[in-house]
C-alpha positions in Angstrom: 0.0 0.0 0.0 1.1 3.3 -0.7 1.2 6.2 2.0 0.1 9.3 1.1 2.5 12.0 3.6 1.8 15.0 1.8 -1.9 15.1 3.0 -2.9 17.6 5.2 -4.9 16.5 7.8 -6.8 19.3 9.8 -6.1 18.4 13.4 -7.9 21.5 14.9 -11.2 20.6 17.4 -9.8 17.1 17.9 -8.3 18.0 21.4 -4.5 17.2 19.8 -2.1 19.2 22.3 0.2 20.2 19.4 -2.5 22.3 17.6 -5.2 23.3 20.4 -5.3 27.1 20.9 -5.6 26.9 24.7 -2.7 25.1 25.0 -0.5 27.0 22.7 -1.9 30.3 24.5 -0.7 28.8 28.1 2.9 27.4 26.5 4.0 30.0 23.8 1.8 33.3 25.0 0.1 33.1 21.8 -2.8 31.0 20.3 -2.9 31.5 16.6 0.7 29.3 15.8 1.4 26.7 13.3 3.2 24.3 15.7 6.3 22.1 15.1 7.0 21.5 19.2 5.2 18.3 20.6 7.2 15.2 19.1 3.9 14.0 17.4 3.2 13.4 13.5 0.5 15.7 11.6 0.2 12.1 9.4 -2.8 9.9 9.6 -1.3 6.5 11.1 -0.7 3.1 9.0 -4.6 1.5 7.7 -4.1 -1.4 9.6 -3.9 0.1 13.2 -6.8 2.2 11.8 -8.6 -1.2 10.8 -7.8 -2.7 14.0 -8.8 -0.1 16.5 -12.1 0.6 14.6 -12.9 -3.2 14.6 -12.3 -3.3 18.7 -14.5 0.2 18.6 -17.0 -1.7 16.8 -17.7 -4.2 19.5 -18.8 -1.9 21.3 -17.9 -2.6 25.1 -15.0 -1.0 26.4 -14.2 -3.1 30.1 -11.2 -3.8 32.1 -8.9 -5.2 29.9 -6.0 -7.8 30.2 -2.8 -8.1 27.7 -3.0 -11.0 25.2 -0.2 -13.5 24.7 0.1 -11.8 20.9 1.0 -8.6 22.8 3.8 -9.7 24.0 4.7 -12.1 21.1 5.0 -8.6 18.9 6.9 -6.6 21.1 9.6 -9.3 21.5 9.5 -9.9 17.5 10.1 -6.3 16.8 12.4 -6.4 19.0 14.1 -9.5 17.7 13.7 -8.4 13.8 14.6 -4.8 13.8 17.7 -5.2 16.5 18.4 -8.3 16.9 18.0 -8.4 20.8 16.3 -11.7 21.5 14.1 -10.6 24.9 12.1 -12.6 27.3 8.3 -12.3 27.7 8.6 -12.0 31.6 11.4 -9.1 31.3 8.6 -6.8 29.7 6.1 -4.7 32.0 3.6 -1.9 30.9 3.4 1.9 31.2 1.4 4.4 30.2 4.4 5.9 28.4 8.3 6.3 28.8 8.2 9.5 31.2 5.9 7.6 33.5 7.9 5.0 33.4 11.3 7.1 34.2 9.8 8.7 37.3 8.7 5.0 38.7 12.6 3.9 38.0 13.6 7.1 40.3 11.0 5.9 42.8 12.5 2.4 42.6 16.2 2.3 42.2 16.9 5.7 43.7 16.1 7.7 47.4 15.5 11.0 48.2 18.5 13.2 47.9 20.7 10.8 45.7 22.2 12.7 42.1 21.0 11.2 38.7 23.2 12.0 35.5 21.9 12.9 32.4 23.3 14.6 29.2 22.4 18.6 28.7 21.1 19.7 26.3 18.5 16.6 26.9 14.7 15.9 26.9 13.3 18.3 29.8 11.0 15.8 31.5 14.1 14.1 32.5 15.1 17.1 34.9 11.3 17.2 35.7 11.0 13.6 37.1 14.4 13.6 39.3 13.3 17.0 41.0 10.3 16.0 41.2 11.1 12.8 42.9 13.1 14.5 45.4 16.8 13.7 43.6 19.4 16.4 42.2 20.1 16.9 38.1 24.1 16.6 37.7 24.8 17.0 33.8 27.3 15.7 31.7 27.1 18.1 29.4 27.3 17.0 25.5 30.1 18.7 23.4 29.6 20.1 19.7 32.5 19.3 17.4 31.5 21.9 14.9 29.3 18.8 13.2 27.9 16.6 15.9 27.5 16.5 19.7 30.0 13.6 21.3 30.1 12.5 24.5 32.8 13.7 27.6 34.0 10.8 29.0 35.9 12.3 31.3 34.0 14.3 33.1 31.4 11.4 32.8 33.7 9.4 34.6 34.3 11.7 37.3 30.9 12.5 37.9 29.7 8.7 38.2 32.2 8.1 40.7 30.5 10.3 43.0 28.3 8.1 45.4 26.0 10.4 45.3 25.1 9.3 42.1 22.9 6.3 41.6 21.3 6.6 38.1 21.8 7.5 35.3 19.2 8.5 32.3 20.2 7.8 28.6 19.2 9.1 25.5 19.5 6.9 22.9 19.1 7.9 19.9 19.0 11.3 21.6 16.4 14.0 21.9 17.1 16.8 20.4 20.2 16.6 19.2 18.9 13.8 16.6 22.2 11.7 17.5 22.7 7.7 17.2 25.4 6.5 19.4 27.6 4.1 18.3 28.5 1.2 20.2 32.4 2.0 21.5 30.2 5.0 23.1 27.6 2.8 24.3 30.2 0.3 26.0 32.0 3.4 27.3 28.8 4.4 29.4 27.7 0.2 30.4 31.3 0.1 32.1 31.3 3.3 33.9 28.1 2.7 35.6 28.9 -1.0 36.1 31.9 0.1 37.5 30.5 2.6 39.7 27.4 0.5 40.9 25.0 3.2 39.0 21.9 1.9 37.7 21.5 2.4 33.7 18.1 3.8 32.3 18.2 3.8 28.5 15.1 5.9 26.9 15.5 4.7 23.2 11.7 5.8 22.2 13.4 6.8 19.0 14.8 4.1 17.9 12.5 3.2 15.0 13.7 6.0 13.6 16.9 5.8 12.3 18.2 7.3 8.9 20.5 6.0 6.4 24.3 5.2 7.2 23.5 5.3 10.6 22.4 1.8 12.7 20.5 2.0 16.1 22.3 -0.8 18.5 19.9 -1.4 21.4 21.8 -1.4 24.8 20.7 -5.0 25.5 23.1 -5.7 22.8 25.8 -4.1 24.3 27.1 -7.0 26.2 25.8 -9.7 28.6 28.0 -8.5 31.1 25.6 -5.3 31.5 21.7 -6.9 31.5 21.3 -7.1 35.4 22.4 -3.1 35.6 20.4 -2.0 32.8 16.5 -1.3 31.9 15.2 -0.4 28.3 12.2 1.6 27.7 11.4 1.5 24.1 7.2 1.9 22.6 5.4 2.2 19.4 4.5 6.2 20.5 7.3 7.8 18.4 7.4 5.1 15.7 3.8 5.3 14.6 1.8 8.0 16.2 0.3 6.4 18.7 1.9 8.6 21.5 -2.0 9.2 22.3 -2.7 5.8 23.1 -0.3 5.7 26.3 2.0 2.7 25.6 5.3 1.8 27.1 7.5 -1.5 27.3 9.4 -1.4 30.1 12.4 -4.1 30.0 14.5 -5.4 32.9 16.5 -8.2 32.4 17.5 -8.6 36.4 14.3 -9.9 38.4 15.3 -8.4 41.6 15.3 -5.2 40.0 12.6 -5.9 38.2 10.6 -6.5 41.2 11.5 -3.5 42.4 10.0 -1.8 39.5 7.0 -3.7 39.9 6.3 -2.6 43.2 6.7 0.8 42.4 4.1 -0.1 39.3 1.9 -1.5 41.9 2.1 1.3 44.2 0.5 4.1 41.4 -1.9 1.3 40.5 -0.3 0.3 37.0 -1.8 -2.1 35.5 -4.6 -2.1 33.4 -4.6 -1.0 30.4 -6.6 1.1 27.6 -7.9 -1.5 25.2 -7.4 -0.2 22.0 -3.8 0.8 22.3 -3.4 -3.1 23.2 -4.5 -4.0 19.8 -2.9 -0.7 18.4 0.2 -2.2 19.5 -0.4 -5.2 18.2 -1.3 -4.3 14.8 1.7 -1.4 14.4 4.7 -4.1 15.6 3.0 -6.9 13.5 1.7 -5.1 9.6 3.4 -1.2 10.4 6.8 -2.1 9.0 5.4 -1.2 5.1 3.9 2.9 6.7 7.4 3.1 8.7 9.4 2.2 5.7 7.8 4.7 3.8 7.5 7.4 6.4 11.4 7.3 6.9 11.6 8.0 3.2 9.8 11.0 3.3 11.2 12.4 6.6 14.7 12.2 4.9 13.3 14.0 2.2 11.9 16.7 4.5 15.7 17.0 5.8 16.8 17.4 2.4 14.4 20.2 2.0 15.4 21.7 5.3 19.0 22.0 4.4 18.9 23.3 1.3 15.7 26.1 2.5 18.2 26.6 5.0 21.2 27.6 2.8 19.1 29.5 0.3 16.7 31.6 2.7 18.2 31.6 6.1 22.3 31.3 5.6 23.1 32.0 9.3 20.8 29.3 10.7 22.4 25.8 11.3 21.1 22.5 11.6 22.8 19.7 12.8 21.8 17.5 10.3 19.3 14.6 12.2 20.5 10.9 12.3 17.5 10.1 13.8 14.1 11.2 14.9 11.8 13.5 13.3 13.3 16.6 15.6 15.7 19.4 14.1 17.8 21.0 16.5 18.6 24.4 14.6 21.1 27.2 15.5 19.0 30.3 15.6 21.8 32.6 16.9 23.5 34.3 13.8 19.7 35.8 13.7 19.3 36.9 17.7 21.6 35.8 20.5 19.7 36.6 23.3 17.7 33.2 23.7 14.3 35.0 25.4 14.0 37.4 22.2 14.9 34.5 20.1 11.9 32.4 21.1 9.7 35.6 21.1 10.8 36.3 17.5 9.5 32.9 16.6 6.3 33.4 18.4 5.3 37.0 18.3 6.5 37.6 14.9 7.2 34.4 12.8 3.8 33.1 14.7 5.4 29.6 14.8 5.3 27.0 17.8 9.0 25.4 18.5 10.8 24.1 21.4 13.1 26.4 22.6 16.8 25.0 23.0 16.7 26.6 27.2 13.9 24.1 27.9 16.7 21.3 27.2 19.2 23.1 29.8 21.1 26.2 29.7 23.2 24.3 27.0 20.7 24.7 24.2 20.6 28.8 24.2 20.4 29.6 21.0 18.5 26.6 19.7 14.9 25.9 18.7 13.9 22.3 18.3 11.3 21.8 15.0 9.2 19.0 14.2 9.6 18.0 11.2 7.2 14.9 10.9 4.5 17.2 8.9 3.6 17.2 5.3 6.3 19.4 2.9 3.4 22.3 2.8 3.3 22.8 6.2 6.9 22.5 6.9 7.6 25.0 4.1 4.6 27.2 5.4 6.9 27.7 8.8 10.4 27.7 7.2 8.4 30.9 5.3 7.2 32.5 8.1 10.3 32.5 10.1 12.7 33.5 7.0 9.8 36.7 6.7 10.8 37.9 10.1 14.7 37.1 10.7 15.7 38.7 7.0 13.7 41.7 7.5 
């Protein structure tokens, strides 16, 4: 079947986040925006998660439902065909998302007080989880080489053998800066918190999404030596818009510390779940492959058409070209320097909803983050609107 991408799809009135005028009032101060912030698609998901949800819709009760052996069959065949990381049934448990899922890891495997490492600029609701659970943010900042960010070893190694420090949160492939780690890197971070006796979170919610020359390895590859210090939080969200449908796989290898987890789980009451993203699940890890095939086709063509809009309209903005995910992060600072003008250029005149590079630390100032997972006509629509105000 072919996928249509370019089709716009009008997503006002249908209570999305991303395009709702109340919530684009209380985040950006304005509500008439075209928006490129939330990491969701503006494209209609693949026909047979459509078929699938609509045929449980059509039964027509909606009751307390339990998670079929098929559910767990796909998520350990994905798993198996697209990484090669052969996973257990009894290693998977259920959230209603990653970020959920990161602040019940906090509540198990760390105390009050203890410092959790993660790498500026980074995802926000990392930061928001460990204060809010009552633990301290230590960064280990990312460094830009001119072309990509790398990781600093050293002071990652020196911060991880503080005791203080009893987690740490991975990106992987990271959000924003669109980078896919290799595995020397990856090895690099199992031993130091093996070493260090620091519990390993790795959010790889991206990892569908992976562009050519570049190869997602899942940590659970990394080596055996690292499973009972490790846990994996990977879902179909990102992959095929289904971020909606609140649906996280949550995998621990070690059972003591996956009973740890679990207790946490059964502390906030996790455990049933909303029927149709079961079968949602089920249909996008078992008939999506064909839409996510296609829909990394097109995104790479929307990052062609970035870079070259970028060099012909706007010459002193730089992207740090994506190796994965659907997220530009964009050097806005040849155009305005100061960071709080920057985003109030984008919003008060270019009228354009992006992430701005603070809300990933201190270390993204002069950043915006753009979603580029939109047809070409709306992607060109904002590229238009922002060139109108910066080379005025």
């Amino acid at each position: 079947m072919k996928y249509n991408f370019d089709q716009i799809i009008d997503r006002k009135g249908t209570n999305a986040s991303k395009w709702e005028p109340q919530v684009l009032n209380q985040l950006f101060g304005e509500e008439d925006l075209l928006p490129f912030w939330v990491a969701d698609m503006d494209f209609k998901v693949a026909q047979p998660i459509v078929d699938a949800i609509v045929k449980a819709a059509e039964h027509g009760i909606y009751g307390y439902s339990v998670r079929p052996e098929e559910y767990y069959k796909a998520i350990i065949d994905w798993t198996e065909k697209r990484f090669g990381w052969k996973i257990d049934k009894e290693w998977i448990d259920y959230t209603p998302g990653i970020v959920p899922a990161v602040n019940y890891a906090i509540q198990a495997f760390c105390m009050p007080g203890d410092n959790v490492v993660i790498q500026q600029p980074v995802y926000y609701p990392f930061s928001n989880a460990i204060k809010n659970n009552g633990c301290h943010v230590v960064s280990n900042d990312l460094v830009f080489d001119g072309e990509k960010y790398n990781m600093d070893f050293g002071d990652l190694e020196s911060k991880l053998k503080d005791p203080k420090v009893t987690m740490m949160i991975l990106c992987s492939p990271h959000n924003p800066v669109s980078r896919v780690w290799d595995l020397e890197d990856l090895k690099k971070v199992a031993h130091l918190c093996l070493e260090n006796n620091v519990f390993l979170i790795s959010d790889e919610i991206h990892n569908d999404l992976v562009y050519s020359g570049y190869k997602h390895t899942i940590f659970g590859l990394v080596g055996e030596e690292f499973l009972d210090n490790l846990m994996v939080c990977t879902a179909p969200s990102k992959t095929f818009n289904l971020a909606g449908m609140q649906s996280s796989n949550v995998i621990i290898p070690n059972p003591v510390h996956r009973q740890r987890f679990r207790r946490i789980l059964e502390k906030n009451s996790i455990g049933g779940q909303n029927p149709l993203s079961i079968v949602s699940l089920i249909a996008a890890y078992t008939e999506g492959e064909e839409w996510l095939e296609q829909l990394l086709e097109y995104l790479e063509g929307n990052i062609k058409f970035i870079e070259e809009y970028l060099k012909e309209n706007l010459p002193k903005a730089k992207m740090i070209k994506p190796q994965a995910t659907y997220l530009a992060w964009i050097d806005f600072s040849g155009y305005e320097s100061d960071s709080r003008k920057l985003e109030e250029l984008m919003t008060k005149k270019a009228k354009v909803a992006m992430d701005a590079g603070t809300w990933f630390g201190e270390q993204g100032a002069g950043y915006m983050r753009l979603n580029f997972a939109c047809p070409r006509e709306l992607l060109k629509k904002g590229l238009d609107r922002i060139a109108s105000v910066t080379n005025s």
